[in-house]
FIPAKOL-543231 format. One record per residue: z, y, x of N, C-alpha, C in turn; residue in one letter. Coordinates in steps of 0.02 Angstrom, whole numbers, padded with zeros to 5 digits, always signed. Last residue first. Example, Ala and Ser with C-alpha at 12.3 -4.5 7.8 and 13.67 -1.06 7.14 Angstrom:
residues 2
+00354-00112+00642+00357-00053+00684+00394+00002+00645s
+00390-00284+00660+00390-00225+00615+00390-00165+00660a
//
This chain:
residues 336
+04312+03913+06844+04239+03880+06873+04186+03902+06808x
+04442+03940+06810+04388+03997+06840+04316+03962+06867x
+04491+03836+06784+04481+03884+06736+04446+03931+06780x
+04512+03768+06898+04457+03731+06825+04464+03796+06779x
+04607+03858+06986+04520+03844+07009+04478+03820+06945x
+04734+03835+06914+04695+03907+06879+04606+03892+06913x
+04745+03699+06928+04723+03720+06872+04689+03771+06838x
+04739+03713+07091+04694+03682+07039+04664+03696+06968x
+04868+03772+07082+04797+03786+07101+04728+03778+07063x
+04946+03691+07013+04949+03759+06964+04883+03772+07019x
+04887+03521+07023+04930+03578+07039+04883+03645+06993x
+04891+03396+06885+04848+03409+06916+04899+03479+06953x
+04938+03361+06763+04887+03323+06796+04865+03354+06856x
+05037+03416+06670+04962+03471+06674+04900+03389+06720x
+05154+03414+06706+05145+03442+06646+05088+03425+06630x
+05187+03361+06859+05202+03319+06793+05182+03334+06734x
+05138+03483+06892+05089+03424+06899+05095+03389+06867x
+05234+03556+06895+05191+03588+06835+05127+03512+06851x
+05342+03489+06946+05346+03504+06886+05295+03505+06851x
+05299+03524+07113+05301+03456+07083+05283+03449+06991x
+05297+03652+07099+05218+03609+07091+05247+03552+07049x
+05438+03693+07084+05389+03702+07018+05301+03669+07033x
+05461+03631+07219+05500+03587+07141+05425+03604+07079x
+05382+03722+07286+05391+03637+07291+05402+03609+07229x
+05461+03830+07301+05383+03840+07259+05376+03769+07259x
+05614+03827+07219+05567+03848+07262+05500+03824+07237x
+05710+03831+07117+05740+03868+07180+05683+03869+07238x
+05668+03915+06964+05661+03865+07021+05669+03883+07077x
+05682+03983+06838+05732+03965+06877+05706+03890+06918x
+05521+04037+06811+05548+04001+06782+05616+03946+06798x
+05537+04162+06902+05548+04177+06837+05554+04100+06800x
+05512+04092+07019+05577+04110+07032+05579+04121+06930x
+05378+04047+07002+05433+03981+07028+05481+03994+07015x
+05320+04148+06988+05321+04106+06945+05381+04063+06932x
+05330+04221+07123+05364+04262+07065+05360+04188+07022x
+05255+04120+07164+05319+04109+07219+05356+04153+07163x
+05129+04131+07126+05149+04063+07115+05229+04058+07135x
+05105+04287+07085+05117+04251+07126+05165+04177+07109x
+05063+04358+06933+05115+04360+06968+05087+04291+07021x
+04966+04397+06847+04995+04433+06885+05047+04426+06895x
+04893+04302+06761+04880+04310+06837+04900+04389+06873x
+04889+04243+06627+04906+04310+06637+04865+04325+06723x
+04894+04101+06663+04818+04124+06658+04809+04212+06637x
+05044+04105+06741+04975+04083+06757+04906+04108+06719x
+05108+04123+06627+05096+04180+06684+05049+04147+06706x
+05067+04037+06516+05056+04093+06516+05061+04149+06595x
+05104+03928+06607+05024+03928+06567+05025+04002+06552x
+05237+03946+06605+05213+03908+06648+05137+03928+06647x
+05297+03929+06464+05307+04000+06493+05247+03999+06566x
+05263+03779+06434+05227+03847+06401+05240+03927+06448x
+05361+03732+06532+05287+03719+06551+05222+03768+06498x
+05486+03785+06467+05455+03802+06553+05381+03801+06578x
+05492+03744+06372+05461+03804+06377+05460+03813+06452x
+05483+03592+06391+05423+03617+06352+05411+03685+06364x
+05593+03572+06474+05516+03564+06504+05495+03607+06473x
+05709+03615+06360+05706+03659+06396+05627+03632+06462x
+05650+03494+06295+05648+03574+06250+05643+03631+06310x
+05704+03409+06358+05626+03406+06339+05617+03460+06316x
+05843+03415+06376+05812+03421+06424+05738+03432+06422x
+05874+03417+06225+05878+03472+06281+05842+03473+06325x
+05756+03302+06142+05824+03320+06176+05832+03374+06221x
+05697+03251+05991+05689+03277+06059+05781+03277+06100x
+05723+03210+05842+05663+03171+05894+05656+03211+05966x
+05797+03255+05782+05750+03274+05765+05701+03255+05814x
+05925+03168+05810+05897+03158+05750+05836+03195+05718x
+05934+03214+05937+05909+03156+05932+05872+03133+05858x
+05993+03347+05913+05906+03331+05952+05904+03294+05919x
+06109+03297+05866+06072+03318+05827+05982+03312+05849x
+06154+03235+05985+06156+03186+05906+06103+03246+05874x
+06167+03351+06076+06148+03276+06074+06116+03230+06004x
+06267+03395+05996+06199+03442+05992+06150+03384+06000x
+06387+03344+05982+06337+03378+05934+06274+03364+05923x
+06402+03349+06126+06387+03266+06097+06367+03286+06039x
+06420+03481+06139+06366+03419+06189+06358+03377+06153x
+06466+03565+06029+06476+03515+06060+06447+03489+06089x
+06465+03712+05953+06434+03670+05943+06469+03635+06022x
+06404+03875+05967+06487+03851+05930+06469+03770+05900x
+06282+03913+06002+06266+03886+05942+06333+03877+05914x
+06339+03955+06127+06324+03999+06116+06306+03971+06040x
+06402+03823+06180+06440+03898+06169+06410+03941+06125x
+06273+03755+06225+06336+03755+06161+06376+03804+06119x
+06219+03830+06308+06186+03828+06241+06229+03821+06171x
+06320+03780+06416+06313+03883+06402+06269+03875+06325x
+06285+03675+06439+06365+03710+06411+06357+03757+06369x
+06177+03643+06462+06195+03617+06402+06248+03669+06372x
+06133+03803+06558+06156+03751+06543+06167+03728+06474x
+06003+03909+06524+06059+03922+06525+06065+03825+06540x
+05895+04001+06657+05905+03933+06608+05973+03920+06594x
+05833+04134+06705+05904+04090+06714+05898+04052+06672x
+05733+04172+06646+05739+04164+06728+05787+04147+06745x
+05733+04147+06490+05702+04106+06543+05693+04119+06632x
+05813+04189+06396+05848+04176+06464+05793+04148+06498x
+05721+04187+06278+05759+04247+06314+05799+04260+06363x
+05688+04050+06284+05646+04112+06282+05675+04182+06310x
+05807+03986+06240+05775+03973+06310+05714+04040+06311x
+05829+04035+06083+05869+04051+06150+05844+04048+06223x
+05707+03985+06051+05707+04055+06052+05758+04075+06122x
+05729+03826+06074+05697+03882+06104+05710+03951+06107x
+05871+03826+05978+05862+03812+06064+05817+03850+06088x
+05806+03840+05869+05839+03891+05914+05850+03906+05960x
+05703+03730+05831+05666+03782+05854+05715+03851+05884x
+05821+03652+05867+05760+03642+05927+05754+03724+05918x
+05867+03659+05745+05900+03660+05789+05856+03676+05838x
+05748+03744+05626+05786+03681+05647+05808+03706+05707x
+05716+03812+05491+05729+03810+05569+05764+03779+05563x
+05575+03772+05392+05643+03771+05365+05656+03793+05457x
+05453+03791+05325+05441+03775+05405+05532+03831+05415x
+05385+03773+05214+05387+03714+05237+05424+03728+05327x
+05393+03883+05116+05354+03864+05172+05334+03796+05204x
+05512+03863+05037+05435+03849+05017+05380+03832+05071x
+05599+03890+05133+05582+03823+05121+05512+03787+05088x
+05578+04013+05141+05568+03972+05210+05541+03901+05184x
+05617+04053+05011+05546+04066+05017+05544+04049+05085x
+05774+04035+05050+05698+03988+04960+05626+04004+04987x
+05800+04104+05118+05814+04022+05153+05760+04004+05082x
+05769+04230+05065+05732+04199+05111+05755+04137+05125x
+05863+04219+04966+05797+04218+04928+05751+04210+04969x
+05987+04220+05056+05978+04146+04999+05900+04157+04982x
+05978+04342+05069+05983+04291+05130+05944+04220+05097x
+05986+04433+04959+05919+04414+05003+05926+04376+05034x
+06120+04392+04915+06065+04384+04881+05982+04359+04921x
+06183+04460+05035+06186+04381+05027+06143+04364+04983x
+06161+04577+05020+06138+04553+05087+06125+04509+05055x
+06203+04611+04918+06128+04616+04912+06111+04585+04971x
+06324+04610+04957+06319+04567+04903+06225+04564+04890x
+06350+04729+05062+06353+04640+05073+06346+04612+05022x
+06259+04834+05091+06268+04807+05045+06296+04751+05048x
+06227+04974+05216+06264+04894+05204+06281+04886+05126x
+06209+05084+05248+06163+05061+05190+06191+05020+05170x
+06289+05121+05368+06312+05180+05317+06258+05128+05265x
+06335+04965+05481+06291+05027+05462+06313+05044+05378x
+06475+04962+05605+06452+04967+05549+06405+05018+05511x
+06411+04930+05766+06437+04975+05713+06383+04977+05653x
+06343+04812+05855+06413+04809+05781+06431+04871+05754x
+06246+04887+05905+06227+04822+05879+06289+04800+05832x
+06252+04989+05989+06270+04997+05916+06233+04938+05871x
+06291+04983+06132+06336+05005+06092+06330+05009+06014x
+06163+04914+06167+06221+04873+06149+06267+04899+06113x
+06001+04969+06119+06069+05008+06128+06103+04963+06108x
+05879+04859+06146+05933+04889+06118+05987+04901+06132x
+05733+04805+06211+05794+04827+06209+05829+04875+06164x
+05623+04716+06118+05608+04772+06128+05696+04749+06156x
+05470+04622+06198+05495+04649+06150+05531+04681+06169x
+05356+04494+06295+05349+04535+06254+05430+04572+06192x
+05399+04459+06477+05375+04442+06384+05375+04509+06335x
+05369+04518+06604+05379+04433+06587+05379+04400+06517x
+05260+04626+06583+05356+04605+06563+05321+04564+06576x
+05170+04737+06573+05154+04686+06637+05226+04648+06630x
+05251+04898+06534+05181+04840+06520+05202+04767+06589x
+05366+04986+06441+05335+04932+06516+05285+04894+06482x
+05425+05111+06380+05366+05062+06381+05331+05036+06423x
+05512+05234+06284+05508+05203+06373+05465+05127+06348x
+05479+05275+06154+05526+05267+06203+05486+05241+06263x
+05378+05306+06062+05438+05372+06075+05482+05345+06111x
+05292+05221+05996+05349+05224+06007+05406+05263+06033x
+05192+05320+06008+05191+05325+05954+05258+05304+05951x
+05179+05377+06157+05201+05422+06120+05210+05372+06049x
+05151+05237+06225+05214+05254+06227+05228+05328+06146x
+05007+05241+06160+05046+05190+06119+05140+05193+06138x
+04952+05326+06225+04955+05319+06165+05006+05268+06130x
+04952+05281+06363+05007+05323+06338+05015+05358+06253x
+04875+05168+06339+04952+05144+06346+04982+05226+06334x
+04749+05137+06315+04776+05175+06265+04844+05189+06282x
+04705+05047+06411+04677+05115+06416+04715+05175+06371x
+04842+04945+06425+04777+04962+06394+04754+05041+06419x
+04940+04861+06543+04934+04918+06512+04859+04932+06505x
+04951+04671+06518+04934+04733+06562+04941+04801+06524x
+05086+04624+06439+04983+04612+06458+05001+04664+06479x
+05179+04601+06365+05186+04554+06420+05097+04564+06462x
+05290+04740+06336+05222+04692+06343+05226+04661+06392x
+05453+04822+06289+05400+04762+06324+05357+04748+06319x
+05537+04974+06258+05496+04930+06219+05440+04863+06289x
+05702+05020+06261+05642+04997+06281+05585+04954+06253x
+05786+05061+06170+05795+05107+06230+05728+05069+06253x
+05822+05099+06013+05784+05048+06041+05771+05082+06111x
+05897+05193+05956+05939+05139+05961+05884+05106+05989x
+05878+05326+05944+05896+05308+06005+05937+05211+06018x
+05895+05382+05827+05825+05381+05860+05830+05337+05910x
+05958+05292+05685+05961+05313+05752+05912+05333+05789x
+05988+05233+05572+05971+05310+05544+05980+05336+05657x
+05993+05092+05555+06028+05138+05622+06043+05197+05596x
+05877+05075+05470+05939+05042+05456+05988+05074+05494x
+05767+05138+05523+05783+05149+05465+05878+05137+05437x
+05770+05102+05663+05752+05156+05656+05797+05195+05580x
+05740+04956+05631+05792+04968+05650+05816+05017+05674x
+05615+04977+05581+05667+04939+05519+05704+04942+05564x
+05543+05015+05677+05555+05068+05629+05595+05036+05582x
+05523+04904+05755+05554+04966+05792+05587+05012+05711x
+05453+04826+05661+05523+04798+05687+05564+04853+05696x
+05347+04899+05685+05356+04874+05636+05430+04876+05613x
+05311+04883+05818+05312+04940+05787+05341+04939+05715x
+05309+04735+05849+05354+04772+05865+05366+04840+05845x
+05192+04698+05757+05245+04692+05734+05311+04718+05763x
+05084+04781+05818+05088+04807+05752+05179+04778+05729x
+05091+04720+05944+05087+04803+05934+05117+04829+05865x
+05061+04617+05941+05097+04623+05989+05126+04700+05948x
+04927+04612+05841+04990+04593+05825+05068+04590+05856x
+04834+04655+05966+04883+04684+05892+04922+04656+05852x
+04832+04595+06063+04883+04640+06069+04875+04661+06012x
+04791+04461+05989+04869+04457+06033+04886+04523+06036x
+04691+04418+05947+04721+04444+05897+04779+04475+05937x
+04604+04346+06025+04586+04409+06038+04623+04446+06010x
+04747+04247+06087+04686+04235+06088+04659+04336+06075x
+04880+04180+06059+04845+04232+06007+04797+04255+06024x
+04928+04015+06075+04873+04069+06115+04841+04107+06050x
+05077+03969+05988+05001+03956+06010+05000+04037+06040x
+05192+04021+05952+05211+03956+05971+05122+03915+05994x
+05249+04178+06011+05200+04141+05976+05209+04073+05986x
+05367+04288+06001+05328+04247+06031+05306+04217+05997x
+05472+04433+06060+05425+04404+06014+05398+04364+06050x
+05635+04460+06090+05577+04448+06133+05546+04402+06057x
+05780+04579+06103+05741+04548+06073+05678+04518+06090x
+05919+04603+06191+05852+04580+06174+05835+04555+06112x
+06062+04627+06230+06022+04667+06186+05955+04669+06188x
+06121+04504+06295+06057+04552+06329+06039+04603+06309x
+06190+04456+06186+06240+04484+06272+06182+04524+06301x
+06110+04437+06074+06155+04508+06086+06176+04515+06166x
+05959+04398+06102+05992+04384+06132+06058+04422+06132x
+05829+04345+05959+05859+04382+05975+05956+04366+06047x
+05680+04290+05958+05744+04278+05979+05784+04317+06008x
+05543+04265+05822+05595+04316+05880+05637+04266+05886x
+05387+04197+05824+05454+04184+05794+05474+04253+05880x
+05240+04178+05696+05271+04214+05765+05362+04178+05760x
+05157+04107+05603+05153+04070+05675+05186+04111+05725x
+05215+04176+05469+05226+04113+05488+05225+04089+05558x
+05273+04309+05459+05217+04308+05484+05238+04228+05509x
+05370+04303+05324+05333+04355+05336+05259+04342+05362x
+05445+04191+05354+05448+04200+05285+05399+04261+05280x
+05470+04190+05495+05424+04148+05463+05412+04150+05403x
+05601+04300+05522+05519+04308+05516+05460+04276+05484x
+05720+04222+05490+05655+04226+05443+05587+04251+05440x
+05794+04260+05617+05792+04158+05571+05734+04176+05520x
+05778+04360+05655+05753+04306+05706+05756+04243+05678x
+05819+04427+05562+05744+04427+05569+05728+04390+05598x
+05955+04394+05558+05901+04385+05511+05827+04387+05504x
+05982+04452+05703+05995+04391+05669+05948+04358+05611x
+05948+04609+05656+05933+04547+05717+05913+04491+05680x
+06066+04607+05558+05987+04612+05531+05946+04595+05594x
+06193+04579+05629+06174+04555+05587+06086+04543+05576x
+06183+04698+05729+06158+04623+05752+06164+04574+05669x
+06175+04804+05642+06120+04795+05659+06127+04705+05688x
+06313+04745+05500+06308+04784+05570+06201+04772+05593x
+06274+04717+05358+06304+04768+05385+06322+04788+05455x
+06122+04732+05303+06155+04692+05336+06227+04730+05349x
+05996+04793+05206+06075+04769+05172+06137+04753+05212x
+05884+04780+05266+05910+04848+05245+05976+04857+05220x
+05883+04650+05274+05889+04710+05347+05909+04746+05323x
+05839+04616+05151+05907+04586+05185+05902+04626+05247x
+05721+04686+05148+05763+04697+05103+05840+04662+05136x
+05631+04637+05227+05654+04701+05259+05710+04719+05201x
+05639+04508+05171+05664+04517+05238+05665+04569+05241x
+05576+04544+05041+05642+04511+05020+05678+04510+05103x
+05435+04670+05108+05482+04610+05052+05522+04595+05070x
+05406+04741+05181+05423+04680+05212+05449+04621+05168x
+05390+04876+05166+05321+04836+05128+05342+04765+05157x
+05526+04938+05176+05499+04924+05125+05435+04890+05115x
+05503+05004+05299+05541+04940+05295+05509+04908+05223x
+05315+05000+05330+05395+05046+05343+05409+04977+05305x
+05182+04988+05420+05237+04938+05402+05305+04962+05394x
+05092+05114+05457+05096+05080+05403+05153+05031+05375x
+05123+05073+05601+05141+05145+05585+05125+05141+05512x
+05038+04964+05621+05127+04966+05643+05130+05006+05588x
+04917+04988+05614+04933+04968+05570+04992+04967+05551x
+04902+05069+05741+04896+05120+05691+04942+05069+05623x
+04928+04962+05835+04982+05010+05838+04963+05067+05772x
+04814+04888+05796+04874+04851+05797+04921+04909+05785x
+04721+04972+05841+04710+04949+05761+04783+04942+05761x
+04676+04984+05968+04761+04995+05949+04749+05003+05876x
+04536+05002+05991+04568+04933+06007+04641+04927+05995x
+04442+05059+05876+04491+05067+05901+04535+04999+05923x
+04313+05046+05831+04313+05064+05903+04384+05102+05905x
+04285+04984+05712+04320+05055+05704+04339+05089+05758x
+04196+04865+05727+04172+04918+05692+04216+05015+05682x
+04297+04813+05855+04221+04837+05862+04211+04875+05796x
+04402+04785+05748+04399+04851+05823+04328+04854+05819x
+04348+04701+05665+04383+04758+05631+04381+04802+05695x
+04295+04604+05750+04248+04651+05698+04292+04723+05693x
+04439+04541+05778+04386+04577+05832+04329+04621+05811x
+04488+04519+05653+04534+04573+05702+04464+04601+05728x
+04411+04399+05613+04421+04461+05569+04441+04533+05618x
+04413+04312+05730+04347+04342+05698+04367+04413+05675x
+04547+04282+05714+04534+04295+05750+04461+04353+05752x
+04532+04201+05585+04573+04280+05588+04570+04295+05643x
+04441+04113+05595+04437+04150+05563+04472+04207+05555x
+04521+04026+05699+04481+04051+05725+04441+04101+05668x
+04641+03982+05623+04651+04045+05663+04590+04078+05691x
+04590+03998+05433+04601+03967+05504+04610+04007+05563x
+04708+04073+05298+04642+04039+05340+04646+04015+05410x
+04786+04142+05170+04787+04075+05232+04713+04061+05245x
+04908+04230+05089+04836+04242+05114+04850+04181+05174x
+05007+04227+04966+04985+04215+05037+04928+04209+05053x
+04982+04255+04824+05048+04313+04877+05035+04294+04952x
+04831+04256+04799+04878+04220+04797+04920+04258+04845x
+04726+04343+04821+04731+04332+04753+04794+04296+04749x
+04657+04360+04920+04694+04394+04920+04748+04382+04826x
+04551+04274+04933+04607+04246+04955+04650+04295+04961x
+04435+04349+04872+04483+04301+04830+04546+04268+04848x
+04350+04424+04987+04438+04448+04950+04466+04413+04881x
+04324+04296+05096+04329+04334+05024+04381+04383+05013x
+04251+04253+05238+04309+04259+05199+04296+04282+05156x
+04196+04227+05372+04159+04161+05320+04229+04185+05265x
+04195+04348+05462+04254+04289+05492+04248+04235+05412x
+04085+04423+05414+04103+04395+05491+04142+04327+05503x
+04154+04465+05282+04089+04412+05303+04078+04382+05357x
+04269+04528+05348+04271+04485+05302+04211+04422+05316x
+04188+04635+05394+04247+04597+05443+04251+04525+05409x
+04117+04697+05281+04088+04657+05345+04109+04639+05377x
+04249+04744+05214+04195+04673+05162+04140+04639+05250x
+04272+04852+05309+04328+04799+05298+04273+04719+05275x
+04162+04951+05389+04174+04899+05346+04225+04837+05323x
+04268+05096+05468+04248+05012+05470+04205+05000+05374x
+04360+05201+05448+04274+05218+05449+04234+05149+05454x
+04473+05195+05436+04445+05203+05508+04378+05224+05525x
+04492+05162+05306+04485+05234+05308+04485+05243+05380x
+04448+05052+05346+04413+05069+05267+04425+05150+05310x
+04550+04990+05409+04493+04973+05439+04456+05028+05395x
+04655+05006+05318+04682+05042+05372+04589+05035+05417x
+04632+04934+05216+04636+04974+05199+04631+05043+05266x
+04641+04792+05286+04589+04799+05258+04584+04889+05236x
+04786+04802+05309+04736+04796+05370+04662+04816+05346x
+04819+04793+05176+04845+04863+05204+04799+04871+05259x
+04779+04660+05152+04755+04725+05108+04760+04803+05154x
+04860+04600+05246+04804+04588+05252+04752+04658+05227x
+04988+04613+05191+04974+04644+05224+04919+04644+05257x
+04959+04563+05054+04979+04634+05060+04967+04653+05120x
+04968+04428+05070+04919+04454+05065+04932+04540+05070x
+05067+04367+05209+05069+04407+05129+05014+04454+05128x
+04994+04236+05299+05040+04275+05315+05034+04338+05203x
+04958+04113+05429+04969+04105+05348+05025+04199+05342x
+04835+04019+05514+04872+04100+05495+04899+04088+05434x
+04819+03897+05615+04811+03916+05566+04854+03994+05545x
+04829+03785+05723+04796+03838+05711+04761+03871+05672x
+05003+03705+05736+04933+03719+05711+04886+03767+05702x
+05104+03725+05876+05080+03752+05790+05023+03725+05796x
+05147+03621+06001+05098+03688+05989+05103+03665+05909x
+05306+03569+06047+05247+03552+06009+05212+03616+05986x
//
């Protein structure tokens, strides 16, 4: 099920965007007017408007500061500390896959419409959206993996603990700008967006670890999720998980295993949230499906294989059941 199209995210960091446009040489107050906004909605700890209004806001903000890596300057602003009560339980965890972990269950307590999934056997991490980020996509692509990069920079005390960084869009005009700011290795054109990590130091114990401040923060984000309204549920793990295996699809089995959970569990549980494996694992096939497709760099035959299909047949059949119509077709109504 697509999110609603709406932004909801801490006014602070809106301010900092507003601040970062100001000394770009922008009108921040004319981004504002652009996208029908105030700085009264800075007035409440969450800042919320519509997506097609924060959309507005971003695109002003480049056009007036003719920098299209806004995203990667704003990163470089987000040290651990402006993350509230989540970069505070990171900063506490005691191994890194811990603080993983935590980011990938609370981001939503930060930037409501993104979610991570973190994979340890992969040492992945992969960001994603549950809608089309539309003009906002590579900065917020930019700003929150830079973000991320440096709260596990901070927590590590490692240079070397993020060995790769992912996009899923083409490489920008800015791309070797944006390798130097990350300081590592940086593919463009991924199958998704985020970052690798040094396996060897996802359990050593980190030198900040607090475990009693951990558990404090843990509890003060499951309060401020709930406030939210947008608590994680089973499903929404499933996905993440299917997100990060999506050229191998794991089995029921292999999901189990990996949640320490039962078929007949898990079963019962879908059920009690109105879906089932098998519909979870369509849904992201047929979202992952839409994105390489209107990406358009990859061949219907790369498509077939990245979303584990043993040929180009099955995934028509599939994407017809999705859509009405073949993946031809579909990309021909979008290019008419």
């Amino acid at each position: 099920m697509m999110m609603k199209a709406s932004v909801v995210l801490p006014s602070s960091y809106v301010q900092q965007f507003g601040e970062l446009v100001e000394d770009l040489g922008g009108d921040f107050q004319a981004c504002l007017a652009a996208a029908e906004l105030t700085e009264k909605g800075f007035d409440a700890p969450l800042f919320r408007c519509e997506w097609s209004q924060f959309e507005t806001l971003v695109s002003q903000a480049i056009s007036l500061t003719g920098k299209p890596e806004i995203g990667l300057l704003l990163g470089e602003r987000l040290l651990v500390h402006t993350h509230g009560v989540l970069g505070y339980a990171a900063m506490n965890a005691e191994t890194l896959s811990d603080a993983l972990q935590t980011l990938e269950q609370f981001i939503r307590v930060r930037v409501a419409f993104m979610q991570l999934a973190f994979d340890a056997q992969a040492a992945a991490l992969v960001l994603s959206s549950d809608m089309p980020l539309g003009q906002a996509e590579r900065m917020l692509m930019e700003a929150i993996l830079l973000a991320i990069k440096q709260i596990i920079d901070f927590i590590t005390q490692e240079k070397c603990a993020i060995t790769q960084v992912r996009f899923h869009y083409p490489a920008p005009e800015e791309a070797h700008l944006i390798a130097q700011v990350f300081d590592v290795d940086v593919q463009f054109g991924a199958p998704l967006s985020g970052l690798c990590i040094a396996p060897e130091l996802l359990y050593k114990p980190l030198r900040v670890a607090e475990p009693e401040a951990y558990a404090m923060a843990q509890t003060l984000c499951e309060q401020a999720l709930a406030e939210l309204g947008e608590e994680t549920t089973l499903s929404q793990r499933i996905q993440r998980f299917l997100l990060t295996r999506h050229n191998e699809f794991p089995t029921l089995e292999q999901v189990c295993r990996q949640l320490h959970t039962t078929p007949r569990t898990l079963h019962r549980r879908l059920q009690a949230e109105g879906t089932s494996f098998r519909e979870l694992t369509e849904g992201v096939k047929h979202r992952l499906a839409l994105q390489y497709l209107q990406e358009g760099q990859s061949s219907l035959q790369e498509v077939a294989y990245l979303l584990g299909y043993s040929d180009v047949a099955n995934f028509r059949r599939a994407f017809k059941r999705w859509e009405g119509v073949s993946p031809t077709e579909y990309l021909a109504r979008r290019q008419a």
